[in-house]
C-alpha positions as CSV (number, residue, x, y, z in Angstrom):
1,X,0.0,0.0,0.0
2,X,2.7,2.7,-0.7
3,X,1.4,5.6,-0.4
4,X,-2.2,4.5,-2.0
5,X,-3.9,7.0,0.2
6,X,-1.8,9.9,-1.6
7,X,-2.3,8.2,-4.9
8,X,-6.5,8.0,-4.6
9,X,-6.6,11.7,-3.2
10,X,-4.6,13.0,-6.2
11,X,-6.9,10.5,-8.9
12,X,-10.1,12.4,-6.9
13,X,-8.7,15.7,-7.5
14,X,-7.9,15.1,-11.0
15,X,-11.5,13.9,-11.7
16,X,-13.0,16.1,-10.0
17,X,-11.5,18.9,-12.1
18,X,-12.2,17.0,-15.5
19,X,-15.7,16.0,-14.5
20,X,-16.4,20.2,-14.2
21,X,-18.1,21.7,-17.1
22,X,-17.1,24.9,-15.9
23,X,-14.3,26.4,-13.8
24,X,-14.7,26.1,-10.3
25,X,-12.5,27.8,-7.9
26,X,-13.9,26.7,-4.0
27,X,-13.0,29.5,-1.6
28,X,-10.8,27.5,1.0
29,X,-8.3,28.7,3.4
30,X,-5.0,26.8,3.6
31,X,-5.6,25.4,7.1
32,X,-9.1,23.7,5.1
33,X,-7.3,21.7,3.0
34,X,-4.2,21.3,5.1
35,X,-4.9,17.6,7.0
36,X,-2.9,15.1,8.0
37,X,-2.8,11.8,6.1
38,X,-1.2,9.0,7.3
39,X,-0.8,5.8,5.9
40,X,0.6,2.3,6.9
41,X,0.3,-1.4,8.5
42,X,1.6,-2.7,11.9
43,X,3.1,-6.1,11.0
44,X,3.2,-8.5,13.9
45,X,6.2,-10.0,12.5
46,X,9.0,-8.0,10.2
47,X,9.0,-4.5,9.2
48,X,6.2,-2.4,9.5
49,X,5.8,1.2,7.5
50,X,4.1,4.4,8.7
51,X,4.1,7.6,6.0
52,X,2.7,11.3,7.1
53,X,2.0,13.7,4.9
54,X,-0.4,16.5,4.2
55,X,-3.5,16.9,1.5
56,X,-2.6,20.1,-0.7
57,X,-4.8,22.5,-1.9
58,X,-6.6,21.6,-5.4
59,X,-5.0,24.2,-7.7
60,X,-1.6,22.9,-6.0
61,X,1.1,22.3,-8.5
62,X,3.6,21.2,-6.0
63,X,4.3,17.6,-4.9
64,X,2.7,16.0,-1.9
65,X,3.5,17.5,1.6
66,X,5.7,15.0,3.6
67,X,5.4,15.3,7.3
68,X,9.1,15.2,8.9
69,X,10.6,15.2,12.1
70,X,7.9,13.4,13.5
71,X,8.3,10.7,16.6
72,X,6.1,7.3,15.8
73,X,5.6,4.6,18.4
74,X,3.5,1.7,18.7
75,X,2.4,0.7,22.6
76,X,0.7,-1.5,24.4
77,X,-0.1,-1.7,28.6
78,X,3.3,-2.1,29.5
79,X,6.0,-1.8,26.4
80,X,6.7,0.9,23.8
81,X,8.6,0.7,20.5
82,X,9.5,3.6,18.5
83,X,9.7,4.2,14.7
84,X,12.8,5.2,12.6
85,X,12.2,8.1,10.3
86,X,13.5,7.3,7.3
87,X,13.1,10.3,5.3
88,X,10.1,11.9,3.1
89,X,7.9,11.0,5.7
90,X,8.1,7.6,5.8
91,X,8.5,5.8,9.4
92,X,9.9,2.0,9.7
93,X,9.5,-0.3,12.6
94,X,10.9,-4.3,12.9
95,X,10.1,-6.6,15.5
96,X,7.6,-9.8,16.5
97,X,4.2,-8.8,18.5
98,X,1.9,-11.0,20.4
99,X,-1.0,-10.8,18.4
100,X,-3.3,-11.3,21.3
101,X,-2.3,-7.9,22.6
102,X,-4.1,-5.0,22.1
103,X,-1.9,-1.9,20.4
104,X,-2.1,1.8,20.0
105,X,-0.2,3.6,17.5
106,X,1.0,7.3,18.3
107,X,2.5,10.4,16.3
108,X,4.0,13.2,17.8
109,X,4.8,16.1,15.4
110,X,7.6,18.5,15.6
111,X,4.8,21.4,15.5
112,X,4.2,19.6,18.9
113,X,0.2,18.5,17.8
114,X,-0.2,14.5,19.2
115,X,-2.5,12.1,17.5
116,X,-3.6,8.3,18.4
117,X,-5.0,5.0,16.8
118,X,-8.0,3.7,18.2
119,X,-7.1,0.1,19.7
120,X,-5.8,-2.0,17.3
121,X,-5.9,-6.0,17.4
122,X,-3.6,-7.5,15.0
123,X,-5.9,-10.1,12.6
124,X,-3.6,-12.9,10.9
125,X,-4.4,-13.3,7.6
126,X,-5.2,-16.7,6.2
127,X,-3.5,-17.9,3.8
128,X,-3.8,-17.5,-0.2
129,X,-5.1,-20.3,-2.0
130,X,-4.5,-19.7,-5.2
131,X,-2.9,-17.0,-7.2
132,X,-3.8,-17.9,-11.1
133,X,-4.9,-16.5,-14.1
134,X,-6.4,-17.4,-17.2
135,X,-6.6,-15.6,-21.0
136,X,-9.6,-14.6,-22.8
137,X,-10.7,-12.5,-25.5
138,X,-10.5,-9.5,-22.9
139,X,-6.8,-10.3,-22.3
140,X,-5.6,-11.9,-19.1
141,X,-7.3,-11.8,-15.7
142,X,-5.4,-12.5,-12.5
143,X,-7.7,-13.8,-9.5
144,X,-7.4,-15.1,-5.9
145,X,-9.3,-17.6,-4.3
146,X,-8.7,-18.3,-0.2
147,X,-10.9,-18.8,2.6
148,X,-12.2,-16.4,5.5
149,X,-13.5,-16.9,8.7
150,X,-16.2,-16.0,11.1
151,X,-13.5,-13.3,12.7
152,X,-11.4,-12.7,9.4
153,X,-13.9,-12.2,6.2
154,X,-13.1,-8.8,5.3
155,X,-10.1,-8.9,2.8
156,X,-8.2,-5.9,1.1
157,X,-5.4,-7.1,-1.8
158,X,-2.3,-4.9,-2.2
159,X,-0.5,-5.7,-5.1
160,X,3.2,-4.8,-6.8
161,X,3.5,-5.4,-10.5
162,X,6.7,-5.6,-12.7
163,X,7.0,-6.5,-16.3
164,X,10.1,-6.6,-18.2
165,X,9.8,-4.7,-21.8
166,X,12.1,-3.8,-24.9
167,X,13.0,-0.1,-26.4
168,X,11.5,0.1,-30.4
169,X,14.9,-0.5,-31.4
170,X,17.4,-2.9,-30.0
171,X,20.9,-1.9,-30.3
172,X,24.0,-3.4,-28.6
173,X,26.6,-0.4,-30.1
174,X,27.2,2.8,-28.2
175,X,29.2,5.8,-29.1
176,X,32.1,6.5,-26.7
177,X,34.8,9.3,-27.1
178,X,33.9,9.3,-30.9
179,X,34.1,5.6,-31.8
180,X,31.8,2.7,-31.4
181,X,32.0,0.3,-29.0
182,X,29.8,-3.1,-28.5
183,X,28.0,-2.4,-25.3
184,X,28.6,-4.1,-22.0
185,X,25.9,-6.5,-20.7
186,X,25.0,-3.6,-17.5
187,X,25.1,-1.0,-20.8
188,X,22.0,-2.6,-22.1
189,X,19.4,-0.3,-23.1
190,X,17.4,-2.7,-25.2
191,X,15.6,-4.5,-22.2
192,X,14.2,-2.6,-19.2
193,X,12.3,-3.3,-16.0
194,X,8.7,-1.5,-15.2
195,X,6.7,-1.1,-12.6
196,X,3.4,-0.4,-11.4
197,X,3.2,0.4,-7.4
198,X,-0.2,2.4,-6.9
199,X,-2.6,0.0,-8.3
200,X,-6.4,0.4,-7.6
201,X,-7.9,-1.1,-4.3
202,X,-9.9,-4.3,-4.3
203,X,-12.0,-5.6,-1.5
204,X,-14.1,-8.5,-0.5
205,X,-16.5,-9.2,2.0
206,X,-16.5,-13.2,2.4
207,X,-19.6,-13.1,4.0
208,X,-21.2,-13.0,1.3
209,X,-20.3,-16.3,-0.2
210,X,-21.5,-19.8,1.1
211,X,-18.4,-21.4,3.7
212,X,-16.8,-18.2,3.7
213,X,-14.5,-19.0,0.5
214,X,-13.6,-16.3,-2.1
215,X,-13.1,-18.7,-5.2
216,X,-11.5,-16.7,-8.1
217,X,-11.9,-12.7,-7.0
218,X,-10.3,-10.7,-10.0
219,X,-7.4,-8.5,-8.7
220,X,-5.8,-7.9,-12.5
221,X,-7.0,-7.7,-15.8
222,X,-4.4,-7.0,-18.4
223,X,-5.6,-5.9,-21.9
224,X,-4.8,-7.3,-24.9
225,X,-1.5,-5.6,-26.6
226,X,-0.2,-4.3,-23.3
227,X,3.6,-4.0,-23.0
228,X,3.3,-6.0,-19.5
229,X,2.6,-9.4,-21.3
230,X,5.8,-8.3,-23.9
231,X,8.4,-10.7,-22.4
232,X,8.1,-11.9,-18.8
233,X,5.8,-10.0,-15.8
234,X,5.9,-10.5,-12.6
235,X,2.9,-9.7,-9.3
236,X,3.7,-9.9,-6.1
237,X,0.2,-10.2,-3.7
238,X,-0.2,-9.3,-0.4
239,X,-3.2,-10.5,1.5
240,X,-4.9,-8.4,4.8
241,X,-7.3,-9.4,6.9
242,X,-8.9,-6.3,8.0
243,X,-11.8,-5.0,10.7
244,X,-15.4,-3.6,9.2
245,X,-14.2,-0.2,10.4
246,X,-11.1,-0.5,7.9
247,X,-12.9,-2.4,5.4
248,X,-15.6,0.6,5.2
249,X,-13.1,3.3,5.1
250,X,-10.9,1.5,1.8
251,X,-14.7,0.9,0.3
252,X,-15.6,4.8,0.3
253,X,-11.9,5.7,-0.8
254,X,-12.0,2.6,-3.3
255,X,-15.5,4.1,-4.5
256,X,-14.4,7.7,-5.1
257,X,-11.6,6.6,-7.1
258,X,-14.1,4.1,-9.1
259,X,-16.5,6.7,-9.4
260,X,-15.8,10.1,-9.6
261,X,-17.9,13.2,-9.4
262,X,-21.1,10.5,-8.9
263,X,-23.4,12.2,-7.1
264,X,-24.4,9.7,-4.7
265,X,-21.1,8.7,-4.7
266,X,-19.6,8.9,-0.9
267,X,-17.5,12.6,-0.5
268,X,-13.8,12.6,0.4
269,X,-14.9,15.4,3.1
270,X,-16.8,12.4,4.7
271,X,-13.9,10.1,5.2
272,X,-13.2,9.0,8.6
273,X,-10.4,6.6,9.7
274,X,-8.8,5.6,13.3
275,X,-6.9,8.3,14.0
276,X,-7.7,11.4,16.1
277,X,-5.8,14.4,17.7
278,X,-7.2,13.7,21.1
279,X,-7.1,17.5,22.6
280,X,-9.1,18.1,19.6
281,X,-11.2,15.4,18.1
282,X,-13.0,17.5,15.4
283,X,-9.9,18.2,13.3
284,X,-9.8,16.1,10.3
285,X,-7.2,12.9,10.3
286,X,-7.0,11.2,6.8
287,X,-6.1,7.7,7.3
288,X,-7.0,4.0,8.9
289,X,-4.2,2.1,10.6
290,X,-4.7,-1.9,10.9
291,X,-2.5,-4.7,12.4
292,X,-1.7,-8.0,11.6
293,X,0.0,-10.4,9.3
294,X,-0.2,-10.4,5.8
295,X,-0.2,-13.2,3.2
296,X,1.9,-12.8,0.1
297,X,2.5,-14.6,-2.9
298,X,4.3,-14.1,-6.2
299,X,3.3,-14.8,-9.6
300,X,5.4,-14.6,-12.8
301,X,3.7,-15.6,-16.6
302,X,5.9,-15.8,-19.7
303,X,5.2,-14.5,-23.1
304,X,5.2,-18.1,-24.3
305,X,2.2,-18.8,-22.0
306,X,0.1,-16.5,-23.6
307,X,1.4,-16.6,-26.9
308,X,0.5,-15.0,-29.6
309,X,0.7,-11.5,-27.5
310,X,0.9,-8.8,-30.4
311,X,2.1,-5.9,-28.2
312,X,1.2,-2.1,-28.8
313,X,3.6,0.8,-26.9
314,X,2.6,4.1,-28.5
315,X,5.8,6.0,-27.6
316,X,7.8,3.5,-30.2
317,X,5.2,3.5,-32.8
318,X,6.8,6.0,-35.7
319,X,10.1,4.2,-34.3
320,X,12.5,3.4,-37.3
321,X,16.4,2.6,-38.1
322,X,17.5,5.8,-40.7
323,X,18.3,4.6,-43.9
324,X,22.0,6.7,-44.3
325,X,24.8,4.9,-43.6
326,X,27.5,6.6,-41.4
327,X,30.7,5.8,-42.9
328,X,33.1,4.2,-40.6
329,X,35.7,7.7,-40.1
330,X,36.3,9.2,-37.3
331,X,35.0,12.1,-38.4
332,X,31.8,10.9,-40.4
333,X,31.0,9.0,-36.9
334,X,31.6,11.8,-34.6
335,X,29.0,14.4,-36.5
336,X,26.6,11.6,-37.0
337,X,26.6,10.4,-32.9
338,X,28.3,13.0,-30.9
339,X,24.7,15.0,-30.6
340,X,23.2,12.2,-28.2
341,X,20.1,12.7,-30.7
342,X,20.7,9.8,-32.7
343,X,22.4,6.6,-31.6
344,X,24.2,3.5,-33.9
345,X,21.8,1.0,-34.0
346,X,23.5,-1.3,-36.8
347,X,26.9,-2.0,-38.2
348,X,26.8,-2.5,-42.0
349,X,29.3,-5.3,-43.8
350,X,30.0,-5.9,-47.3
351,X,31.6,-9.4,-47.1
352,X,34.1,-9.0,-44.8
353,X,34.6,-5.6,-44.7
354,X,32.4,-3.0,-42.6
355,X,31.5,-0.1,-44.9
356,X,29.5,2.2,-41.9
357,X,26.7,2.1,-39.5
358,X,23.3,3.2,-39.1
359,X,21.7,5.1,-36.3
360,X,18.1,6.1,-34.9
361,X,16.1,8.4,-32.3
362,X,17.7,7.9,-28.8
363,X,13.7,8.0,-28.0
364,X,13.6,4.6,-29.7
365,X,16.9,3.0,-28.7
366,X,17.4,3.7,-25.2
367,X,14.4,1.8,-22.7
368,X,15.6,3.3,-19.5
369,X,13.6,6.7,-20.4
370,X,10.7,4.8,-19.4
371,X,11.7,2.1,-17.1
372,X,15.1,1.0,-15.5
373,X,17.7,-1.8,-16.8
374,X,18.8,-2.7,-13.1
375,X,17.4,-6.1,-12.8
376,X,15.3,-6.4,-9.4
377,X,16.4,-7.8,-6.6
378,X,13.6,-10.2,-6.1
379,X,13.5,-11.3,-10.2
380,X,13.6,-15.0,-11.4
381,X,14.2,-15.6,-14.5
């Protein structure tokens, strides 16, 4: 859930300015718009992550407000365990908590302001059946299937997905102190790494279905000709058991981001979550902290299990290798490459003997403008 909270506010104020047929300009003094959001899960086992911010106002340009300096500490009757700020608002904690305690998370800001958690009793997750997917004439749906309980059938899915794709043109040459050089296998521009870490939110009640069991939920659907299905992609699930108090706030926040500027639609202004300023309980706290342990699970599908996958990426569409040939000179190679505009994409041979090279957009060559060729730490190939 990195910063999903962030994510959704900034998708409601982008709809709500494109669902205006006219200009509207609210009248709103900074300290209306100026709340505290803060975001997170209390792991009873491993590392836990807290992030503070602030909401900015609409016509804002700047990037989110992240609340510094702060002190974050989990507590229960008798012990106390602080947070580590680790910079841009984001607070870390690792240890191992009896999860039949009773816990109380607690923020103290450097402006000196103090806000609780409501009690918090950590719910352990079940575990995840299955993580599948299947192919249709939609393109590819990834589901989840598991198994609640009397005391655990609200579920919310977090999800990290990675996908490995190619630049329009693949070259292995670069231009180096005005020659040409094969490139290095970490100079490889030609196969990149993307990511998608702010996915929407999906929820389940299990309640709803006979024994509890959620058999297939769609988390994923991946259209046909996206770039994620281009080689190999990769999702990485995590599974949370959750309260009907957390459960309700992610289902107005999830419905807001589904559907904005509905007019029955819940308003973000109506958002409550679990934390309050306690000399103060009217002021407005964006945010619901839960506890527990999550379930996670990995999936990776291959090209070659969906195959054929045409694939579609619009910024390589008018992508082509130029048709002049860059004769092999110092000179010729130096005015052809040394503008970083155009790259050598191809060495050209007649026979044995090389007779120049050809070169194309930089735009089309070199993947890492959209995606990074640093192999993840978690990847299997």
């Amino acid at each position: 859930m990195k910063n999903k909270i962030f994510h959704i506010i900034l998708i409601l104020i982008i709809g709500i300015l494109q669902s205006c047929r006219d200009p509207f300009e609210p009248d709103l003094s900074p300290q209306s718009v100026d709340f505290l959001v803060v975001e997170g899960y209390i792991e009873v086992s491993g590392e836990s992550q807290i992030t503070l911010g602030r909401t900015s106002p609409i016509n804002s340009i700047a990037s989110p407000i992240q609340e510094e300096g702060a002190r974050v500490f989990l507590s229960d009757n008798l012990n106390l365990w602080d947070f580590e700020e680790k910079g841009n608002g984001r607070y870390t904690l690792n240890g191992n908590f009896d999860p039949t305690k009773e816990y109380t998370l607690s923020i103290w800001l450097k402006n000196g302001k103090q806000y609780t958690s409501a009690p918090m009793t950590p719910i352990i997750s079940p575990e995840i059946e299955e993580l599948a997917f299947v192919q249709d004439n939609d393109g590819v749906e990834i589901y989840i299937s598991t198994k609640g309980e009397q005391e655990k059938q609200y579920f919310m899915w977090s999800y990290e997905e990675h996908w490995i794709f190619n630049a329009g043109i693949r070259s292995f040459l670069i231009y180096e102190e005005g020659s040409i050089r094969t490139r290095n296998e970490d100079e490889r521009v030609d196969r990149c790494w993307k990511d998608n870490l702010n996915p929407k939110i999906v929820l389940q009640d299990a309640a709803r279905f006979e024994d509890n069991r959620i058999l297939q939920r769609e988390l994923i659907r991946i259209p046909p000709r996206s770039e994620k299905l281009t080689n190999r992609y990769s999702v990485l699930v995590k599974q949370r058991a959750i309260d009907q108090d957390a459960f309700n706030f992610w289902e107005i926040l999830r419905k807001n981001s589904d559907d904005i500027g509905g007019i029955f639609s819940p308003l973000p202004s109506l958002i409550t979550g679990n934390i309050q300023n306690p000399e103060d309980p009217s002021e407005k706290v964006i945010g619901f902290i839960s506890m527990g342990k999550s379930a996670n699970k990995r999936l990776y599908i291959n090209a070659s299990e969906v195959f054929p996958w045409p694939v579609f990426i619009p910024e390589y569409e008018f992508c082509q290798i130029l048709q002049d040939t860059i004769p092999p000179t110092a000179s010729a190679i130096r005015d052809a490459f040394n503008n970083g505009i155009v790259v050598p994409v191809r060495d050209v041979w007649d026979g044995m003997f090389l007779i120049g090279y050809r070169g194309a957009d930089y735009r089309c060559v070199d993947c890492t403008l959209r995606g990074t060729n640093v192999r993840p730490e978690f990847w299997e190939d």
